[in-house]
C-alpha positions in Angstrom: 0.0 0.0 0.0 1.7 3.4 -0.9 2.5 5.7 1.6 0.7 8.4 0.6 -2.8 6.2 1.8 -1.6 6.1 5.0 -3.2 9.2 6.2 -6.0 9.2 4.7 -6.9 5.5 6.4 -5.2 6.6 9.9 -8.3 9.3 9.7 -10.9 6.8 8.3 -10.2 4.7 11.2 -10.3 7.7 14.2 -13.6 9.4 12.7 -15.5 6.3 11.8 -15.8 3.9 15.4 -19.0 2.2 14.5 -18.6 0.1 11.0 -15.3 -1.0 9.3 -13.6 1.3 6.9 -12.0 0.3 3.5 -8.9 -0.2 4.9 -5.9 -0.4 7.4 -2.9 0.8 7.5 0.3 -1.5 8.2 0.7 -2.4 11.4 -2.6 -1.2 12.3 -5.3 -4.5 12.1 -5.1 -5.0 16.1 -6.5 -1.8 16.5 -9.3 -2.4 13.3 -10.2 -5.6 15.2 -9.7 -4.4 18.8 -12.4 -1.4 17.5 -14.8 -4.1 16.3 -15.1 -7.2 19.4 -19.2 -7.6 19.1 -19.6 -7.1 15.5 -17.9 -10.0 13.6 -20.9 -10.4 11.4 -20.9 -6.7 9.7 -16.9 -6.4 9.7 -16.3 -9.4 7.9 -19.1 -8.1 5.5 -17.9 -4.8 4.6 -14.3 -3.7 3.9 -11.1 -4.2 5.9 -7.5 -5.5 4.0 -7.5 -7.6 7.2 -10.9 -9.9 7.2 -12.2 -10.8 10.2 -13.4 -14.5 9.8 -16.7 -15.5 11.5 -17.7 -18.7 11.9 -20.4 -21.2 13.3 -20.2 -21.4 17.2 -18.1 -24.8 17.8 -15.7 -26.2 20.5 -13.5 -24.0 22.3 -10.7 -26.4 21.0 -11.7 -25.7 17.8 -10.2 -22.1 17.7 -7.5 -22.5 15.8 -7.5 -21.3 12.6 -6.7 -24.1 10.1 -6.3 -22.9 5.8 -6.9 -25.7 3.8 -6.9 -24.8 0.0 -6.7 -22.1 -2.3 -8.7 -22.1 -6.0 -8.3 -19.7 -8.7 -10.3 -18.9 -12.0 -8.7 -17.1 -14.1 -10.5 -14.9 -16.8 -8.9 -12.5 -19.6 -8.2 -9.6 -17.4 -9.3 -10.6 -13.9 -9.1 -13.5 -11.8 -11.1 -15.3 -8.6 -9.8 -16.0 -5.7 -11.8 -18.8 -3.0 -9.9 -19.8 0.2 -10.9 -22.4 2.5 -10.4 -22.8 6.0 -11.9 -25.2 9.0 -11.6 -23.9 12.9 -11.6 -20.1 14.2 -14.9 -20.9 16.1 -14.3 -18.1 18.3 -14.0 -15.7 14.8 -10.7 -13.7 15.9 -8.6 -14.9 13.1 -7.5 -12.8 9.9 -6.6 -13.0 6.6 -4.5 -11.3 3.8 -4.1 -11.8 -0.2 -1.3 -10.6 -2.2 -0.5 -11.2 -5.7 1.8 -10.6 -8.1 1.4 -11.0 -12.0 3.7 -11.9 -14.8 6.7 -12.1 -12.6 6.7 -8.9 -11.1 6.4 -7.5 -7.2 3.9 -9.1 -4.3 0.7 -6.8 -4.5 -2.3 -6.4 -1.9 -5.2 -7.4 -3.3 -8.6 -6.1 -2.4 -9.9 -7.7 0.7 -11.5 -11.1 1.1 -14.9 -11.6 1.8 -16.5 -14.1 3.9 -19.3 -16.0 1.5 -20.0 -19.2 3.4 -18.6 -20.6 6.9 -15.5 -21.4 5.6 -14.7 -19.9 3.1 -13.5 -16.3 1.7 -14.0 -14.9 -1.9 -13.0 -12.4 -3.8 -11.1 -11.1 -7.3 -8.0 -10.0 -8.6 -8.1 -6.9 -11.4 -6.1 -5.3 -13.8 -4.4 -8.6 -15.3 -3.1 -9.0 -19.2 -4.1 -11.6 -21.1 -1.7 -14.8 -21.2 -0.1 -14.0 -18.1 1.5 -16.0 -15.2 -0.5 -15.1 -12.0 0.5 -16.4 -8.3 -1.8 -15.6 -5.2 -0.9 -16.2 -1.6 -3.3 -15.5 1.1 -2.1 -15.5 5.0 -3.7 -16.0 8.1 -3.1 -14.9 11.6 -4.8 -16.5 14.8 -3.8 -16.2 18.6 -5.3 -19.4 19.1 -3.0 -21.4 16.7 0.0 -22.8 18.2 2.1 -21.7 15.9 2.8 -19.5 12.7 0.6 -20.1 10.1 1.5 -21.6 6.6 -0.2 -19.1 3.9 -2.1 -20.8 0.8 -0.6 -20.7 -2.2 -1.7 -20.9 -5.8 -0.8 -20.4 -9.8 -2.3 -20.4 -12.6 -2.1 -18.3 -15.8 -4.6 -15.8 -17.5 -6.9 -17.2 -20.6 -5.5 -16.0 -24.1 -7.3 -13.8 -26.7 -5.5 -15.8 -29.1 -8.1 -19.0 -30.3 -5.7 -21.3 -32.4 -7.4 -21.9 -36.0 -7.5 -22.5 -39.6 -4.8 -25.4 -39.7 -7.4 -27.6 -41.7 -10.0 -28.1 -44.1 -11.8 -25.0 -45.6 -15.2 -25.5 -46.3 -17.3 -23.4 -48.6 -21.4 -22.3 -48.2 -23.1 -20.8 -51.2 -22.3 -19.6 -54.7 -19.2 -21.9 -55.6 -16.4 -20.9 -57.9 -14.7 -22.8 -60.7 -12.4 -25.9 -59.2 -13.1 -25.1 -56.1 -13.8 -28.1 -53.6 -15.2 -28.4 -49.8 -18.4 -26.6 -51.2 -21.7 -27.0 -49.2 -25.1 -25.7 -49.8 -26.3 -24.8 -46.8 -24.6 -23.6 -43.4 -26.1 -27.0 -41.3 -24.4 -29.0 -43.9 -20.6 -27.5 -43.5 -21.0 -27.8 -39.8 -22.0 -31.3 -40.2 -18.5 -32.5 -41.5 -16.0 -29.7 -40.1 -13.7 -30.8 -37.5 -11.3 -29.5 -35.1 -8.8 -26.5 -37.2 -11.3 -26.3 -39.8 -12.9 -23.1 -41.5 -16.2 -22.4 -42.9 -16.6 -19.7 -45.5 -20.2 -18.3 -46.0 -20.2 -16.8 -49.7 -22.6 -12.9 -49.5 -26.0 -13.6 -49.2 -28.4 -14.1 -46.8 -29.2 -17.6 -45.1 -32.6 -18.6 -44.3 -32.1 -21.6 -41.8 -32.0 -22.4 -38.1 -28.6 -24.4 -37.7 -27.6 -27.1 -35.0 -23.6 -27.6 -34.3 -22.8 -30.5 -31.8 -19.2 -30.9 -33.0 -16.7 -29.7 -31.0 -13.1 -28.1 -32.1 -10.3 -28.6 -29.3 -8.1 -26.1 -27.2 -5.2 -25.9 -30.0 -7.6 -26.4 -33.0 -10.6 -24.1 -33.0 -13.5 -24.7 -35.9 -14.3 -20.9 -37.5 -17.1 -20.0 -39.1 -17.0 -16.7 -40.4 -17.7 -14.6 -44.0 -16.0 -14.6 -46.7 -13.1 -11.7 -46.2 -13.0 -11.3 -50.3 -13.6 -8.3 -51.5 -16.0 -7.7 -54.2 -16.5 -5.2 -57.4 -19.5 -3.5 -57.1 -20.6 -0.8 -60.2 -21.4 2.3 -59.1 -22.6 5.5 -61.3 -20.7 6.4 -64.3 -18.9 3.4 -64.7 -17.6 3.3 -61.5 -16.3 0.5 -59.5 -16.3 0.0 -55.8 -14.9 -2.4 -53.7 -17.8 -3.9 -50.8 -16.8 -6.4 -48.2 -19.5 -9.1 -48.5 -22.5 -9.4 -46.4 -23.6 -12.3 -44.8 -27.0 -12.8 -42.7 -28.2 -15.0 -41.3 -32.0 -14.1 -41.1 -35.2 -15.6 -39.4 -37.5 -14.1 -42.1 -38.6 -14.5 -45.7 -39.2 -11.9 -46.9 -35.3 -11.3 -48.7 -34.4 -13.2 -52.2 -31.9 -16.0 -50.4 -28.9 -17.8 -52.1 -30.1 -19.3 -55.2 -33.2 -17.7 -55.9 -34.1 -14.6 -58.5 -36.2 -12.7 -55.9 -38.2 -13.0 -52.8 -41.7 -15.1 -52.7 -44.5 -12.4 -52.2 -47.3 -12.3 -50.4 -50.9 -11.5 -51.2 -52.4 -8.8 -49.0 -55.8 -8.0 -48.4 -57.5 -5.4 -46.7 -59.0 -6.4 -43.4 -60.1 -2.9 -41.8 -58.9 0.8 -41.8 -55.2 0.4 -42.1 -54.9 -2.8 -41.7 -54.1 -5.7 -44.1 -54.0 -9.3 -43.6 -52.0 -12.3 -45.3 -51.7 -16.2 -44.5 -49.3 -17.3 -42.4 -49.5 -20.6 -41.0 -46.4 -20.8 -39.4 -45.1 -19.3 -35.9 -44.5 -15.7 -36.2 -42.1 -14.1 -33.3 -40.9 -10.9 -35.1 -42.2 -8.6 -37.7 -40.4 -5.2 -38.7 -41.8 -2.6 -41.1 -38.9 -0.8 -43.5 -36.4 -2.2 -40.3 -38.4 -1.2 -37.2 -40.0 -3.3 -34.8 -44.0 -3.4 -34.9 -45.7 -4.1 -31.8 -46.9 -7.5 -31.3 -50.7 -7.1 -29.8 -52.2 -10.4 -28.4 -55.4 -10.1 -30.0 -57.2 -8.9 -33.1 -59.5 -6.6 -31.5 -56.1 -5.0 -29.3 -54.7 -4.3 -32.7 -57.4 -2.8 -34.3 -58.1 -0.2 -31.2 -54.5 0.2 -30.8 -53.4 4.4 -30.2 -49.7 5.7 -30.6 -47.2 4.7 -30.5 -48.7 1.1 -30.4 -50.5 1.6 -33.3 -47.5 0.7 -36.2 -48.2 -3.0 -34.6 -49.3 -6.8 -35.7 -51.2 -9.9 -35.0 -50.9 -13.2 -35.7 -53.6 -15.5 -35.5 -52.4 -19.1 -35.2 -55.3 -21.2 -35.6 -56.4 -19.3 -38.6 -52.9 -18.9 -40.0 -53.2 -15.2 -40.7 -50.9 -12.3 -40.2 -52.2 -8.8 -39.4 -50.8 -6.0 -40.0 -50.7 -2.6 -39.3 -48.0 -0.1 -40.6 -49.7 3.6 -40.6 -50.4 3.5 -44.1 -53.4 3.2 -46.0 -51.8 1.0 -48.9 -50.8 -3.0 -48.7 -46.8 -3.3 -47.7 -44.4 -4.1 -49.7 -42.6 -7.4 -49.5 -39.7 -5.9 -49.2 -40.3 -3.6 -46.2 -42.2 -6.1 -44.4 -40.2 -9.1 -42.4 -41.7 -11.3 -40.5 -39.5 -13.7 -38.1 -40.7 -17.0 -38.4 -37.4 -19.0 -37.4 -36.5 -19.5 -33.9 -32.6 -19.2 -33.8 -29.7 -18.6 -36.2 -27.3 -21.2 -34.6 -27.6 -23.5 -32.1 -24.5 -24.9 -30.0 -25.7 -28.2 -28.3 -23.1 -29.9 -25.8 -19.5 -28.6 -27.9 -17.0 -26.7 -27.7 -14.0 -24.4 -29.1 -15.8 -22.4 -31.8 -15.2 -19.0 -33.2 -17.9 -17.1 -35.1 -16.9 -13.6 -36.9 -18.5 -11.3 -38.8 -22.1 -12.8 -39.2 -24.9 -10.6 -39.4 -28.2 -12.3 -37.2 -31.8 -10.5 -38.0 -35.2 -10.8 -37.1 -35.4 -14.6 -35.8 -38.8 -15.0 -34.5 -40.5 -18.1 -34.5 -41.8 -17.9 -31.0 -41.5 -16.3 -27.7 -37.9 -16.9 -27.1 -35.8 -16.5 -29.9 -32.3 -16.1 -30.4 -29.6 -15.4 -32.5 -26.9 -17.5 -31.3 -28.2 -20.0 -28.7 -25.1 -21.5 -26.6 -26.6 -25.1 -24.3 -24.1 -26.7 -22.3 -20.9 -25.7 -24.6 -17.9 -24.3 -23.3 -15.4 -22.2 -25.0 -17.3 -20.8 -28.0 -16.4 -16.6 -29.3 -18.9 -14.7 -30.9 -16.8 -11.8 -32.1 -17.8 -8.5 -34.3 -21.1 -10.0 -35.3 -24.5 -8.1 -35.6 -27.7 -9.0 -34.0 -30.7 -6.8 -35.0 -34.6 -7.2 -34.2 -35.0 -10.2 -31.9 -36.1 -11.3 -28.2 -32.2 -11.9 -27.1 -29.6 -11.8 -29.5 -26.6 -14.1 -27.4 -27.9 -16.5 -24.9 -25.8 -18.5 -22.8 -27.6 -21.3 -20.9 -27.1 -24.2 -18.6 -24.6 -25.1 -16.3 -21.6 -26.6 -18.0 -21.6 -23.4 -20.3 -18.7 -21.8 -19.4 -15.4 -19.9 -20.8 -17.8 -18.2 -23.7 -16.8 -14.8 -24.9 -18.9 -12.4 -26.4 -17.2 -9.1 -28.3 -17.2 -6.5 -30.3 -20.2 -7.0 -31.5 -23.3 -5.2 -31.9 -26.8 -5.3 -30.8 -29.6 -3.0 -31.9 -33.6 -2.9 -32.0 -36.6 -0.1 -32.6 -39.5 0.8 -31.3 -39.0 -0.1 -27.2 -37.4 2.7 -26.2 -40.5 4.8 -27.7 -43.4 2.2 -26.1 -44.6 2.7 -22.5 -42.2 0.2 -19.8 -45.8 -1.4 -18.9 -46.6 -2.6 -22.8 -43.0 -4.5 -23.0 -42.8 -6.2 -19.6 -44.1 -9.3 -19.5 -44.3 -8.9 -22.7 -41.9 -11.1 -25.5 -39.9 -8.0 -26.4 -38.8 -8.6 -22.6 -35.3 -10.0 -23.6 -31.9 -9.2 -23.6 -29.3 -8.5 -26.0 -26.8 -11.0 -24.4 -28.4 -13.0 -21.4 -26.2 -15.6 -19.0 -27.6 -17.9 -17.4 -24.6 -20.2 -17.9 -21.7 -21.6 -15.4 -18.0 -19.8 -14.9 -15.8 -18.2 -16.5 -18.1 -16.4 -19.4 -17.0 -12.8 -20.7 -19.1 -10.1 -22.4 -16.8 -7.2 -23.9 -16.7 -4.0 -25.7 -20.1 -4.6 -27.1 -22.2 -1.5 -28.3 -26.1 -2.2 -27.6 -28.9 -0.2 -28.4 -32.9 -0.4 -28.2 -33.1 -3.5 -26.4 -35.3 -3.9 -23.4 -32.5 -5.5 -21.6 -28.6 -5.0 -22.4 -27.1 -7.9 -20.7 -28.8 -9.7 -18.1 -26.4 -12.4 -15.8 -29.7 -13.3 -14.0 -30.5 -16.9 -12.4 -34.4 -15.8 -11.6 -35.6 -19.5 -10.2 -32.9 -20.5 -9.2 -31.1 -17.5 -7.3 -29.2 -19.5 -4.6 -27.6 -21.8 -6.9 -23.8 -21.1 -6.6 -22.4 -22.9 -9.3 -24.5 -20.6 -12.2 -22.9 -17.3 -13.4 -19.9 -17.0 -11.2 -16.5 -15.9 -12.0 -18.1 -13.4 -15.0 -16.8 -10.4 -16.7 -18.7 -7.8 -18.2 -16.8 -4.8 -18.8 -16.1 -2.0 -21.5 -19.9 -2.5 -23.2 -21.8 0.6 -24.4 -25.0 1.0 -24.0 -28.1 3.3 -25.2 -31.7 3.6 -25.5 -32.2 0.2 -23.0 -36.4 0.2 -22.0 -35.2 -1.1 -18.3 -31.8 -2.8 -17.2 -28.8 -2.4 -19.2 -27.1 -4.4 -16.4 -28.7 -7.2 -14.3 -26.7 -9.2 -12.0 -29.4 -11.2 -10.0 -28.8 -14.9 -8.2 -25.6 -15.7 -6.3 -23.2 -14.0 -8.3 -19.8 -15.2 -6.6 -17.0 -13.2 -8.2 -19.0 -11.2 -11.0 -17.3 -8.1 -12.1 -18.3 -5.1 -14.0 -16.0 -2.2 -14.8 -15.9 0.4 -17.5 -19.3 0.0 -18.5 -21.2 3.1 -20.0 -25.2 3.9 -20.2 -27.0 6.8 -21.6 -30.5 7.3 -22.0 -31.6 3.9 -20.3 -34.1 3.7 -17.8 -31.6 2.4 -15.0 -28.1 1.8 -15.0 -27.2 -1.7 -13.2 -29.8 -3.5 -11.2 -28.8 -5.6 -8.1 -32.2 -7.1 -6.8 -31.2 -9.4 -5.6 -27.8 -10.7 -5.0 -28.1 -13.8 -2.9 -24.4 -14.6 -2.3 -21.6 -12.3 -3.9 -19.5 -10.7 -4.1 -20.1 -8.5 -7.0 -17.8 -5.3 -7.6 -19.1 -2.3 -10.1 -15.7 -0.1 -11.2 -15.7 3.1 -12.8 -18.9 2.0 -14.4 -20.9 5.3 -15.7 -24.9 5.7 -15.4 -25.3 8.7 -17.3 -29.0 10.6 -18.5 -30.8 7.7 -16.8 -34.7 8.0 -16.5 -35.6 6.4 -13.1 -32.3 5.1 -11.3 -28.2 4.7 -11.6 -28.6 1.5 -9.5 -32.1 -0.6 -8.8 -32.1 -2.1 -5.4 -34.8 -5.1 -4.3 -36.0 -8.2 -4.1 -34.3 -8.7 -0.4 -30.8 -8.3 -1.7 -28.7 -9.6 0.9 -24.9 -10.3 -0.9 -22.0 -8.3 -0.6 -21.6 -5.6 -3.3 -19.3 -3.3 -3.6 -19.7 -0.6 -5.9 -16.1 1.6 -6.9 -15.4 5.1 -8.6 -19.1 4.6 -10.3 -20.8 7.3 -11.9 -24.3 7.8 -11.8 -25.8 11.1 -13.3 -28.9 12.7 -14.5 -30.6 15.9 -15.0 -34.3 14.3 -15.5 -37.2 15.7 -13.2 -37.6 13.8 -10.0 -35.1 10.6 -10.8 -32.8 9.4 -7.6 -29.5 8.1 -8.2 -30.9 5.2 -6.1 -33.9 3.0 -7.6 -35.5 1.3 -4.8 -38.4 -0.6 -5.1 -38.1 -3.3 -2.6 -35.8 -4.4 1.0 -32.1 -4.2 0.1 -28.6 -4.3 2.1 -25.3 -5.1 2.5 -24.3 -2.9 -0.6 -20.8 -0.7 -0.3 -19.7 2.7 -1.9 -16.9 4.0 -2.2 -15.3 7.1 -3.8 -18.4 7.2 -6.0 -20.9 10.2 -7.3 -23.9 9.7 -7.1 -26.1 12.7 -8.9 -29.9 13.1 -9.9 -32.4 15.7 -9.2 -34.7 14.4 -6.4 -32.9 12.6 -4.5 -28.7 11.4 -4.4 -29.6 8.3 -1.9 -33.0 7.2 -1.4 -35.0 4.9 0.4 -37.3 4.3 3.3 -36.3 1.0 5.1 -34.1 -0.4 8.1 -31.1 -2.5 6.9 -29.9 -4.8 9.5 -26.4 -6.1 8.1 -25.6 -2.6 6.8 -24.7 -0.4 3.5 -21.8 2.5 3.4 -21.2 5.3 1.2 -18.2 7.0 2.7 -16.0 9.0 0.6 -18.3 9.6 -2.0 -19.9 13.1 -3.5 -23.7 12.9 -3.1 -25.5 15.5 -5.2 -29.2 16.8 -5.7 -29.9 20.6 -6.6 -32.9 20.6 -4.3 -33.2 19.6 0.1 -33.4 17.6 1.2 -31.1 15.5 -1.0 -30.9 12.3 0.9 -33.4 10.1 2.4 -32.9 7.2 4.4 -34.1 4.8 6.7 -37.3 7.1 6.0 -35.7 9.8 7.4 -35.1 13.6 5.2 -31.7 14.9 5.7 -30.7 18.9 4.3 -27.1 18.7 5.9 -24.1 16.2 5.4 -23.1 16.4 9.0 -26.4 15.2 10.0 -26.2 12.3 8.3 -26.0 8.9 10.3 -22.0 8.4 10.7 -22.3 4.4 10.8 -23.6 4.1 7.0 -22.6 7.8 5.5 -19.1 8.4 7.4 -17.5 11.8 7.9 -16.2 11.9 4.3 -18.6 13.0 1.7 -19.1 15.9 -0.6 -21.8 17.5 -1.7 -20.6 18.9 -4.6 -22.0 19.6 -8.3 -19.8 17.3 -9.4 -19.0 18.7 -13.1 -18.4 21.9 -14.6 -19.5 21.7 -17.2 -23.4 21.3 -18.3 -23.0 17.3 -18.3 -20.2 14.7 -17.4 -17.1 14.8 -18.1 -13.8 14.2 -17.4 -11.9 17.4 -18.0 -14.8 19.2 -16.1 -14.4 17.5 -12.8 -15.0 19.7 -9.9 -11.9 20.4 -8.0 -13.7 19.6 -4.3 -13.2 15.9 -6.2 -10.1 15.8 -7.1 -7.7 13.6 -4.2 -10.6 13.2 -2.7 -11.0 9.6 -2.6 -9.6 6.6 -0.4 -7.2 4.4 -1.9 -8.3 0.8 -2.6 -6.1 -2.2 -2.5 -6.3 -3.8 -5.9 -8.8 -1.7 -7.4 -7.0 2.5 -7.5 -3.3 1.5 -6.6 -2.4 3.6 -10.2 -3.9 6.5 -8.7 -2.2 10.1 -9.3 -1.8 13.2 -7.5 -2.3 12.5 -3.4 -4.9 10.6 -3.0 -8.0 8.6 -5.7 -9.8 11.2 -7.2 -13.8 10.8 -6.2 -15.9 9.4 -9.9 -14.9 6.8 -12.8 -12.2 9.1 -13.9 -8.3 10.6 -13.0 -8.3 14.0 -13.9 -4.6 14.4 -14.1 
């Protein structure tokens, strides 16, 4: 821990007597513990480098602390760290993790945090790729006999490197001359490709729901991707361009497909004002009008009395095998401007692994309820990178335990229409998807993603199962961009052991990150940034009991009577630090007791009208009168920018070495001390 953070926790520790700060200086954890005899419970729960282990009442010869094993998982950029012990029945014993990372010096790492009896959790950031990583976590206890041996552990980062193309190439679509390996359709190259193989998709669109259940291996991934060729397009006056080819995979009809002059039409007829019917006997999921989303009404009268902006909208009827439609014009559609999904999924990974997919275009899979895109079931290790998913329930789905070690980048997911329909007509409703949603096992990374108009951006939520520790733990959702989202752009909900966001961005959502509930944790939110939200920077409910802590966030609106805190149910047990938390109504809001405890020290809580924070129930015009065991002695209540919105250069100086350093999460800080907010100013 530099020097420089020694003051700043030497005063932490003197002005705050009844909940543990972030953190303790060296030499100083008999005093952190000495402050803290009764309250094992909330220490161990909240944030000193030293944990303070609880246990179940046992034996008094069973006081000794006894380690027994350390386990990592190790991700891209970010690693988990469990440690197991037996003994410390009286709860006086503590811990410490250090690391150190591709050979370099012993590191603190941020504090442990008790999860189960038994066992401490907790993560490691700011890792490379491909990198040697060694962890060691030590224990003190007055009760042992002797000096403790620490744990020990090694492992090494995951690679962004997925070894390919070292065998067959197989071709889909138009064929050239002498050219072998070609297939006519996508399920048929996926059929015979093995381990190192490639699968070319000529331009064009593919109509067809594909099923892969071969697997590639660790050195010897199987790619499918587009064709990279360029091609010579003629453009006005003789003019030749050069297009990269497009290929889509696409739930609808309504699009001439490989091998065909033009599109099948349809016959329209009138049915009413506006509205024109056509037969459809098959399962419609998805229709779009000229690429936006129509509103799917459940009955033939609801689309017919339909008002804006539900009125551009359809209807199918699946008994009679007709499709209503209604587009705001008075004339038939065109087939062209007119798709209707009637395929489930694009592609379908069933118990593999070790695929790459690039490049691929996904739209409007339909087809029922819950459509997909790409629909991952019990496969491990399979990359969707810089593909596009437009105009369907959830564009990425990973599901079922023994997913795990999926990465999702760098690609891009848009829809229409939700962000301009009232929240009531899409819940419950099937637009109520996601554009990438985890319900999967460990090790599963979204990143740099760009996602637009979806009701949800990307939901890690176990709803039916929230208890179950062995579903989305060890995740890593960071660097994702996020706009127009009709509720959550980020929804952690279950156990969530080890799940991580950082440098995640929202604007013009309805919320920023929704934690109702965590169940187990821990969870950590860093430098994430809420801004323009409509109701809440973070939603808090449904009992949420599991540690969060929640780092250098941003959460920041100007909207008419929004709070920085959504609350809608119980909630606790969530941590803040060195945040800013900014809205117009209220900075902190909510009316309930919260029996293990929440903190928001060192952070600069903002509203432009009093009183700007309620809690407990309580209305509170005056920093100094807020309650010191949750709120500290170290806020600000400062406009935190400048300038007319965030932003980084316009950070107000009150916030500037403001903050409290955090092992493993600010070490890199500059001037004398964190600055308060997502961002260094210097």
């Amino acid at each position: 821990m530099s020097d420089l953070s020694k003051p700043i926790i030497e005063q932490a520790l003197r002005s705050v007597k009844t909940f543990a700060v972030d953190a303790a200086p060296a030499g100083g954890y008999s005093r952190l513990m000495r402050a803290y005899p009764a309250q094992p419970t909330c220490v161990r729960m909240i944030m000193p480098v030293l944990l303070l282990l609880s246990a179940l009442p046992a034996a008094a010869a069973d006081n000794a602390v006894r380690p027994t094993r350390l386990e990592l998982s190790a991700n891209f950029n970010a690693a988990s760290v469990y440690a197991f012990y037996e003994g410390d029945a009286n709860a006086n014993a503590t811990a410490r993790m250090e690391y150190r990372a591709g050979g370099g010096d012993w590191r603190p790492g941020h504090p442990l945090t008790r999860t189960a009896p038994g066992r401490l959790a907790g993560s490691i950031f700011h890792l490379q790729s491909d990198q040697p990583l060694e962890v060691r976590v030590t224990f003190a206890d007055g009760d042992a006999p002797a000096r403790i041996a620490p744990l020990s552990a090694a492992t090494r980062t995951r690679s962004h490197r997925f070894p390919a193309g070292t065998g067959t190439t197989w071709f889909v679509g138009r064929s050239r001359p002498g050219e072998a390996n070609v297939c006519v359709t996508i399920q048929q190259a996926v059929d015979r490709a093995g381990p190192g193989d490639t699968i070319v998709l000529r331009d064009g669109d593919y109509f067809e729901s594909v099923t892969i259940r071969r697997s590639g291996r660790p050195g010897a991934y199987i790619t499918l991707r587009r064709d990279d060729a360029e091609r010579l397009v003629g453009g006005p006056g003789g003019h030749v361009e050069h297009q990269r080819p497009r290929v889509r995979l696409v739930g609808c009809d309504n699009a001439a497909r490989l091998g065909e002059a033009r599109a099948k039409s349809r016959t329209w007829r009138r049915h009413a004002a506006g509205a024109f019917a056509t037969d459809e006997k098959r399962t419609v999921g998805t229709v779009t009008y000229r690429g936006v989303r129509l509103y799917h009404h459940d009955s033939l009268q609801a689309l017919a009395s339909a008002r804006p902006p539900l009125d551009r909208a359809w209807f199918h009827d699946d008994k009679a095998g007709k499709l209503y439609v209604r587009t705001g014009g008075e004339s038939p559609p065109e087939d062209r401007d007119l798709a209707a999904g009637v395929l489930p999924l694009g592609l379908s990974f069933q118990d593999c692994g070790y695929w790459v997919v690039e490049g691929l275009e996904f739209c409007c899979f339909g087809g029922g309820r819950y459509s997909r895109g790409v629909d991952v079931v019990n496969s491990r290790n399979i990359v969707i990178r810089g593909c596009t998913f437009e105009a369907m329930r959830t564009g990425v789905g990973l599901r079922k335990p023994l997913t795990r070690d999926c990465l999702v980048e760098r690609c891009t997911f848009r829809d229409s229409g939700i962000w301009s329909w009232p929240w009531k007509a899409c819940k419950a409703h099937d637009v109520e998807g996601s554009a990438i949603s985890v319900r999967g096992g460990a090790g599963n990374v979204a990143r740099f993603n760009t996602i637009s108009g979806f009701f949800n951006g990307i939901d890690a939520s176990t709803w039916g199962d929230l208890e179950n520790e062995s579903l989305n733990r060890d995740l890593d959702i960071h660097d994702n961009r996020f706009s127009e989202i009709g509720d959550d752009p980020l929804e952690p909900e279950g156990a969530c052991m080890n799940v991580r966001f950082w440098n995640n961005q929202t604007r013009d959502t309805l919320q920023g990150i929704s934690l109702a509930p965590i169940t187990v944790g821990p969870v950590y939110v860093v430098r994430d940034r809420y801004v323009n939200f409509k109701q809440g920077a973070v939603k808090l409910s449904v009992d949420s009991k599991g540690v969060v802590y929640l780092y250098h966030a941003l959460g920041w609106t100007d909207r008419d009577d929004s709070c920085a805190t959504s609350v809608c149910g119980p909630w606790d047990n969530m941590h803040f630090r060195n945040c800013i938390l900014r809205a117009r109504k209220y900075a902190v809001e909510d009316a309930r007791e919260h029996p293990i405890g929440c903190s928001f020290d060192y952070c600069d809580l903002f509203a432009p009208r009093m009183p700007f924070v309620k809690w407990s129930g309580k209305r509170y015009d005056r920093l100094e009168e807020l309650p010191a065991p949750t709120f500290g002695r170290h806020l600000l209540y400062v406009e935190p920018y400048t300038s007319a919105g965030p932003s980084p250069q316009s950070l107000a100086p009150a916030l500037i070495d403001a903050g409290i350093v955090l092992p493993g999460i600010n070490d890199d800080f500059k001037g004398k001390a964190p600055d308060i907010g997502p961002d260094e100013a210097r």
